[in-house]
C-alpha positions as CSV (number, residue, x, y, z in Angstrom):
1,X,0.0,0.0,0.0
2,X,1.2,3.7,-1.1
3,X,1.5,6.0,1.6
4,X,3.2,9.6,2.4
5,X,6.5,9.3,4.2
6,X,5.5,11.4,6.9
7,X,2.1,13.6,7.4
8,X,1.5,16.5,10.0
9,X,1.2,16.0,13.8
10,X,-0.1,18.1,16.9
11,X,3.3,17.8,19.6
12,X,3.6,18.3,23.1
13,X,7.1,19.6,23.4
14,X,7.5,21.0,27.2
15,X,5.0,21.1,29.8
16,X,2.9,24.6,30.0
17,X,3.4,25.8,26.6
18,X,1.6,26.2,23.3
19,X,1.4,23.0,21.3
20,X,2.9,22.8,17.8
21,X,2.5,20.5,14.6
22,X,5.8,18.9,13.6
23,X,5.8,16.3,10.3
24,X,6.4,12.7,12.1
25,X,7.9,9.6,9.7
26,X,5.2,7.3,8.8
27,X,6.7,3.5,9.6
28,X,7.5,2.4,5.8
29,X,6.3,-1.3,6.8
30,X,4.2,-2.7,9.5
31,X,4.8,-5.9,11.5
32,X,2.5,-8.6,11.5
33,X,-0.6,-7.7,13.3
34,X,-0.2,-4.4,13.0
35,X,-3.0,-1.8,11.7
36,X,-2.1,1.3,10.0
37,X,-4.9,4.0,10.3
38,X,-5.6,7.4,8.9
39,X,-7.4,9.1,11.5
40,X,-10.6,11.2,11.0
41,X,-11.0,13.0,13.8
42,X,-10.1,12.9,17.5
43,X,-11.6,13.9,20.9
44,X,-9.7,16.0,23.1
45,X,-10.1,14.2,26.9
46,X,-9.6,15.9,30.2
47,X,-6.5,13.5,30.4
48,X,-5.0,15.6,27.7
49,X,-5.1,18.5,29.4
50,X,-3.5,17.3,32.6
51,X,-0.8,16.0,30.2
52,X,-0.3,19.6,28.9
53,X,-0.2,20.4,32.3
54,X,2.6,18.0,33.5
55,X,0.0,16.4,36.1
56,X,-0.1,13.1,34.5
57,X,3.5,12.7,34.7
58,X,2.8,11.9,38.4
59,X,1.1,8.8,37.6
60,X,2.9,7.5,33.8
61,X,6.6,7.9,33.2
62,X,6.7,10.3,29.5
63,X,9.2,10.8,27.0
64,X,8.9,13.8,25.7
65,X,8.2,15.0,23.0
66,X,5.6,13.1,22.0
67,X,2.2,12.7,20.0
68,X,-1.4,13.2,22.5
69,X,-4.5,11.9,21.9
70,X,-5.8,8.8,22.6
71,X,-9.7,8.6,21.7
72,X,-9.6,9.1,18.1
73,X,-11.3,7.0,15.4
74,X,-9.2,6.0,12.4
75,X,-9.5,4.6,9.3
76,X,-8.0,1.5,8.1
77,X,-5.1,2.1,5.3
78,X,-3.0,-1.1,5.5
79,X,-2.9,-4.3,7.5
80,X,0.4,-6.1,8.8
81,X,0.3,-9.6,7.9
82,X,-2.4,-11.9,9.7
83,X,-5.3,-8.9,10.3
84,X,-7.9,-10.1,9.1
85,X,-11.0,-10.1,11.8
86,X,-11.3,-7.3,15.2
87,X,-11.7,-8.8,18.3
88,X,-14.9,-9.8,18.5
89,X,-15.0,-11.4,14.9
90,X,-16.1,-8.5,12.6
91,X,-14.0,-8.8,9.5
92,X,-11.9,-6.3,8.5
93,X,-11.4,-4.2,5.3
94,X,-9.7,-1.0,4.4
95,X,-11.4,1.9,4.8
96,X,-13.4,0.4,8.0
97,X,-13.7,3.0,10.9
98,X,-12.2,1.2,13.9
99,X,-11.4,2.2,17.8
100,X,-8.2,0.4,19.4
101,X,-7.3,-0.1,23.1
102,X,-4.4,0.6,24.5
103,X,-1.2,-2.5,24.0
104,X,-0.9,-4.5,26.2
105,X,1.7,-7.9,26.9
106,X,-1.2,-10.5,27.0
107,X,1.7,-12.7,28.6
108,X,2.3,-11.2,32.3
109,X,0.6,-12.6,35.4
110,X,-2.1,-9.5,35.1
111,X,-2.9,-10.6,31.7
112,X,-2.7,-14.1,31.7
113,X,-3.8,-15.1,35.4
114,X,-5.8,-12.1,36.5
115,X,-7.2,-11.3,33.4
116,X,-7.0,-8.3,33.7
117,X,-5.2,-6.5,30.8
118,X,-5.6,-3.0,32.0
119,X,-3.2,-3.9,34.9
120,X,-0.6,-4.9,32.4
121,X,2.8,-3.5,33.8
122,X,3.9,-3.9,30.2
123,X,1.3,-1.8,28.9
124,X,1.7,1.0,26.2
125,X,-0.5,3.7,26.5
126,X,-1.1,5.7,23.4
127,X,-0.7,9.8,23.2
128,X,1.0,9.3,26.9
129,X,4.2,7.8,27.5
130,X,6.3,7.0,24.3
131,X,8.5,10.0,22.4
132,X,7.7,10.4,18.7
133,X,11.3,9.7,17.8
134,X,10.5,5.8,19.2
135,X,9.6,4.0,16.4
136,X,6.2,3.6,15.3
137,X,6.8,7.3,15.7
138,X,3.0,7.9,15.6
139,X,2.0,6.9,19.2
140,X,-1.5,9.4,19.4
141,X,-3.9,10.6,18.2
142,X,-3.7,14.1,17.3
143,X,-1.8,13.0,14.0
144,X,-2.8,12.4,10.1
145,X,-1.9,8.6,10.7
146,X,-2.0,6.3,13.9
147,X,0.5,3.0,13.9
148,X,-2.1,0.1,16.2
149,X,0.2,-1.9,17.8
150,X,-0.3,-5.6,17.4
151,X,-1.4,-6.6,21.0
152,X,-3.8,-3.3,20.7
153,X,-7.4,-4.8,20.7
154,X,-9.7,-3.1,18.0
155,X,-13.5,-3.4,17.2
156,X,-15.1,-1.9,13.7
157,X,-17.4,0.9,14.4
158,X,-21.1,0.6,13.7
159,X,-22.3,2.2,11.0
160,X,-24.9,3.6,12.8
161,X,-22.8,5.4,15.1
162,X,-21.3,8.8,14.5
163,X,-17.6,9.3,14.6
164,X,-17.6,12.1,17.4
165,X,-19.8,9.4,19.4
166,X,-17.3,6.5,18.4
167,X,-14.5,8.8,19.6
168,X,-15.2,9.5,22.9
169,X,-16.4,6.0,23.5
170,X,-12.9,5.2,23.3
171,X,-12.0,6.5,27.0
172,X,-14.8,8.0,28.9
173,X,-17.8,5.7,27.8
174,X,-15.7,2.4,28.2
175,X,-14.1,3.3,31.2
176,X,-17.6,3.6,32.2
177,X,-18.0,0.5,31.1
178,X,-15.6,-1.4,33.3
179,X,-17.5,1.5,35.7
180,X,-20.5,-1.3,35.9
181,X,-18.2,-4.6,35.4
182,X,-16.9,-3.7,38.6
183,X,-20.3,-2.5,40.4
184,X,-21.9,-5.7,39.2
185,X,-18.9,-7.6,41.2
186,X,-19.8,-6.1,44.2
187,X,-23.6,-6.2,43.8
188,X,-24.7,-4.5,40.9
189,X,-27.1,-1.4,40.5
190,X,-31.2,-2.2,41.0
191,X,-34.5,-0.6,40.4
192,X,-34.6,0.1,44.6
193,X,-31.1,2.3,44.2
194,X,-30.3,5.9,45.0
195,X,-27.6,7.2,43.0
196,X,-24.8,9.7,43.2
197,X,-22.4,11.1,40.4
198,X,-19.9,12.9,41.3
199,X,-18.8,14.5,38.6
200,X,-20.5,16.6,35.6
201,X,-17.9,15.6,33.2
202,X,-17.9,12.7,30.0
203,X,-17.2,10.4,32.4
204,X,-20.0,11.4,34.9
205,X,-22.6,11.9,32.3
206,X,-21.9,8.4,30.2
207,X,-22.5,7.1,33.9
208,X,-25.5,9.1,34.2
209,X,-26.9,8.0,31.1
210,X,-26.1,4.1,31.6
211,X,-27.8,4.6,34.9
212,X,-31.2,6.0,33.3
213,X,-31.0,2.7,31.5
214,X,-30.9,0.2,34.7
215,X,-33.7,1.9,36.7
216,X,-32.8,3.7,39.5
217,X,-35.2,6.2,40.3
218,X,-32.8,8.6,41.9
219,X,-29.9,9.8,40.2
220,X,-28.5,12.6,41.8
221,X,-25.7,14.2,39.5
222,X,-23.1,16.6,41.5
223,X,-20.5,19.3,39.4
224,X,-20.6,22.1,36.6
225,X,-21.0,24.1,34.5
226,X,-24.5,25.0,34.0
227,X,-23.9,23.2,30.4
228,X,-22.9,20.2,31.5
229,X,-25.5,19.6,34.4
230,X,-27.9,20.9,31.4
231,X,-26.8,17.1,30.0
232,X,-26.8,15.3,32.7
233,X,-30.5,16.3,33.3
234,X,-31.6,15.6,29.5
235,X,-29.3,12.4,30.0
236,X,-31.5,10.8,32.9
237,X,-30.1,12.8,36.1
238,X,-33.5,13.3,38.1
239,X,-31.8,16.1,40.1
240,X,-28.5,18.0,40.2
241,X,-26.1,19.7,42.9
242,X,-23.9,22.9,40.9
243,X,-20.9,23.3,42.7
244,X,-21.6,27.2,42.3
245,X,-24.5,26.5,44.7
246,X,-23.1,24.4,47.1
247,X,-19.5,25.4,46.9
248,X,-18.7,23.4,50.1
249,X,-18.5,19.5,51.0
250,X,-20.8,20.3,54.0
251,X,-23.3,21.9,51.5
252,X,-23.0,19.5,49.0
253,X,-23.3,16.4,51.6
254,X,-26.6,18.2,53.3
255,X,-28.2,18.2,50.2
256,X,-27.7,14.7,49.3
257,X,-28.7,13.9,52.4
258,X,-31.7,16.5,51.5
259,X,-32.6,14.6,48.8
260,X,-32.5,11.0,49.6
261,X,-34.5,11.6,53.1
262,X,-31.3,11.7,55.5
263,X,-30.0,8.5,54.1
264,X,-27.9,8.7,51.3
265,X,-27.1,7.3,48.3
266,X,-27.1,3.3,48.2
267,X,-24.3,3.5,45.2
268,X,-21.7,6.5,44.6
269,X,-19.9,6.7,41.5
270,X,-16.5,9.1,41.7
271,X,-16.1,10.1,38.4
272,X,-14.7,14.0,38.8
273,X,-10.8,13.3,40.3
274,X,-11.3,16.3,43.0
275,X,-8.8,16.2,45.4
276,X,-11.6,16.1,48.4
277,X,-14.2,14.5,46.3
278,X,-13.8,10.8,47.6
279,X,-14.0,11.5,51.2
280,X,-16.8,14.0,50.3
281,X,-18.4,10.8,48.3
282,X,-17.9,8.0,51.8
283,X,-20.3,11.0,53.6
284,X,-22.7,10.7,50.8
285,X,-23.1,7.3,50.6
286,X,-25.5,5.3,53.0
287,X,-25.1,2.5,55.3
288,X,-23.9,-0.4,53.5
289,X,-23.7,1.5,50.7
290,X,-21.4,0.9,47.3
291,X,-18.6,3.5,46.0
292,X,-16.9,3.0,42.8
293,X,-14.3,5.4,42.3
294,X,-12.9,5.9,38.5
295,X,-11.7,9.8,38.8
296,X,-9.1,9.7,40.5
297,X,-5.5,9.3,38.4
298,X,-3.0,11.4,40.2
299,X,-2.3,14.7,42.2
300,X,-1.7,15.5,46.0
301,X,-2.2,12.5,48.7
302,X,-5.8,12.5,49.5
303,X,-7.3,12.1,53.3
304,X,-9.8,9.5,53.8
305,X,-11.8,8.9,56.7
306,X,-11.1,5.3,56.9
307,X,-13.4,4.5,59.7
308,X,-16.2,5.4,57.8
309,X,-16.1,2.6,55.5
310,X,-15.8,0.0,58.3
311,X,-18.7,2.1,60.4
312,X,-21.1,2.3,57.1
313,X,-19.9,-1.5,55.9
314,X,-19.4,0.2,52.7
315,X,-18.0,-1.9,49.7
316,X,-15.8,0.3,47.1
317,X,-14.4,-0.9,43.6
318,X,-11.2,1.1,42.0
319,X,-11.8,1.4,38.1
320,X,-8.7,1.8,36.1
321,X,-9.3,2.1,32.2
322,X,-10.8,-0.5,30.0
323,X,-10.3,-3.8,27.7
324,X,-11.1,-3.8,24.2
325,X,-14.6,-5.6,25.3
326,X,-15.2,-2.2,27.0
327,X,-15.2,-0.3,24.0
328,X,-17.1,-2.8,22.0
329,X,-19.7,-2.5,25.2
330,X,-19.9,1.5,24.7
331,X,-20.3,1.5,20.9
332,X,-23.6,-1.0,21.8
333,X,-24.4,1.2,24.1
334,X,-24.7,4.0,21.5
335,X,-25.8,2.3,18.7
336,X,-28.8,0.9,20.7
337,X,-29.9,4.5,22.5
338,X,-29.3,6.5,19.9
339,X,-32.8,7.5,19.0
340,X,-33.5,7.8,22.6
341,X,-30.5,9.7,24.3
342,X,-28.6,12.8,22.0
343,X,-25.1,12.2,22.1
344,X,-24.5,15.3,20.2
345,X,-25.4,17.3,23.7
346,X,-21.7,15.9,24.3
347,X,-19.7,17.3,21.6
348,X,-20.0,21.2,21.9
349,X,-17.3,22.6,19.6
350,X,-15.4,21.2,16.7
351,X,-11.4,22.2,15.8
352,X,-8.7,21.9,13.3
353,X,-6.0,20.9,14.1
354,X,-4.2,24.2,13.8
355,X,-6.6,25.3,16.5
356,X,-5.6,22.5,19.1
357,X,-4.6,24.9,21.7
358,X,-7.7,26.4,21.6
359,X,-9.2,23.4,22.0
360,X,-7.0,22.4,25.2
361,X,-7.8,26.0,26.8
362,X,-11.7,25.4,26.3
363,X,-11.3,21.9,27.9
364,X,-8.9,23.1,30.7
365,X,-11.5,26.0,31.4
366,X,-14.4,24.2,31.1
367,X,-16.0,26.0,28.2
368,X,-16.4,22.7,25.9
369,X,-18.2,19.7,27.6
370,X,-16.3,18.3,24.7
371,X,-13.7,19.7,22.0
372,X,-13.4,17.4,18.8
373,X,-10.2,18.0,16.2
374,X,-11.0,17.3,12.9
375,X,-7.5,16.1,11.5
376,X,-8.4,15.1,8.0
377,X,-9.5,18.8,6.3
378,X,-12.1,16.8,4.1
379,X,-14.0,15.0,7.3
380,X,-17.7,16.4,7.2
């Protein structure tokens, strides 16, 4: 297959400063099981902007500089030998729209004996970790062309689902995903359920709308802007908490209370990485109670009241990312509710690339629920 020898990428450079498009080598061959994509547009995640900021680097070793991006959908250009099906059997053809998880070993004790690929210590995390002068060069996805590494899982996009859905399925919506793997092992979610998000971004309002579907009658939805808790409430969220309102944990926790007649909510989903925001979340929650906590990634040690959890009997679940079944799970999930849930509410503004900084400042400042690039100049 004919391809350029390089093509145009958006690069983080240093930490703090303006991003800038470099041209990156395109790898002239591809090992076997490896997928060549061009990539159609990207979604910039909140992940991407504490990368800019240098917070990530707390919790993922980086070599900069190096490509961002990772939930982007891509088009396929050229196979390396033995790609022939995704994996969950779909065959494969060029010119498919596909999303692709993150690489990793499939040999280590977390992949192999766990199962639990997301806990790979081998893993390799695209538009994170790896410099763009480390062969496949194009590790992200704010690039003309994405190398899918061979132990990358990957799953054809439905043709029923829109690309800016598709794209930020591929990190909030499957993390979500994984969200309810792990409250199903510890009990699931029922009809009888009161329900906290905390949390008014993509990750709290994909958990807002999955909830809507599994009938709770309460969901209580906690965070801002007034745009995004505008979402959540056309999403399934049968009463919101804005942070302007209730600026304080004491506030915020009265309220809940307030709402769910002094006892709290029988499930508590973290989903907005706040410093205070988990202990905030063990107040919330009532007496034998579930927490699953997915926001937090990083930043300053965070007190918890650990005698809460014993006094309550509360069970808690950690999420950390998602396997490729995840993904496949969220593009259901979109393709089956599309007709009844607007996932365009989610996408508020639409970039070149030339105008990714922009697009970082909305998402930083919380202007954009959130900011698509549109890499290839002919994508509609």
């Amino acid at each position: 297959m004919i391809h350029p020898k390089t093509c145009k990428a958006v690069v983080l450079e240093r930490y703090n400063e303006p991003l800038v498009i470099r041209e990156v080598p395109i790898p002239e061959t591809l090992e076997p099981g490896a997928i060549l994509v061009r990539i159609e547009l990207a979604s910039v995640c909140g992940s991407d902007v504490h990368l800019w900021t240098g917070e990530l680097a707390q919790l993922v070793t980086q070599d900069l500089p190096l490509v961002p991006g990772h939930e982007m959908v891509g088009r396929i250009v050229e196979f390396g030998e033995g790609v022939s099906h995704d994996s969950v059997g779909n065959a494969l053809a060029v010119g498919d729209r596909i999303l692709w998880s993150h690489a990793s070993c499939g040999k280590c004790h977390n992949c192999k004996v766990l199962n639990q690929p997301t806990l790979c210590t081998e893993r390799k995390f695209y538009g994170f970790t790896r410099s763009l002068h480390t062969p496949p060069y194009l590790n992200g996805g704010f690039a003309e062309y994405c190398y899918v590494l061979p132990t990358s899982g990957v799953v054809r996009i439905p043709d029923e689902v829109k690309s800016e859905w598709a794209s930020s399925v591929g990190c909030a919506l499957r993390t979500v995903m994984n969200g309810f793997d792990r409250l199903d092992d510890i009990g699931g979610l029922g009809f009888m359920d009161t329900v906290v998000v905390q949390g008014a971004g993509p990750l709290g309002l994909y958990t807002t709308a999955v909830c809507s579907r599994r009938g709770p009658g309460t969901i209580i939805v906690i965070g801002g802007p007034p745009n995004r808790l505008e979402v959540a409430r056309r999403w399934g969220a049968t009463a919101t908490v804005p942070i302007e309102d209730y600026p304080t944990p004491a506030a915020r926790i009265a309220r809940v209370k307030e709402l769910t007649d002094g006892k709290g909510a029988s499930v508590v989903f973290e989903m907005s990485g706040a410093h205070h925001a988990f202990a905030e979340g063990l107040e919330m929650a009532a007496l034998g109670g579930k927490y699953v906590s997915v926001g937090p990634v990083g930043g300053p040690p965070t007190p918890i009241p650990a005698e809460m959890i014993t006094r309550k009997n509360l069970t808690i679940a950690g999420v950390f990312s998602a396997d490729i079944k995840h993904y496949y799970r969220g593009l259901e999930f979109v393709r089956r509710y599309r007709h009844e849930i607007d996932f365009d509410l989610l996408i508020s503004s639409s970039y070149a690339m030339a105008d990714v900084n922009a697009a970082i400042d909305n998402m930083h400042h919380f202007r954009d629920v959130k900011s698509v690039l549109r890499i290839q100049s002919d994508t509609p």
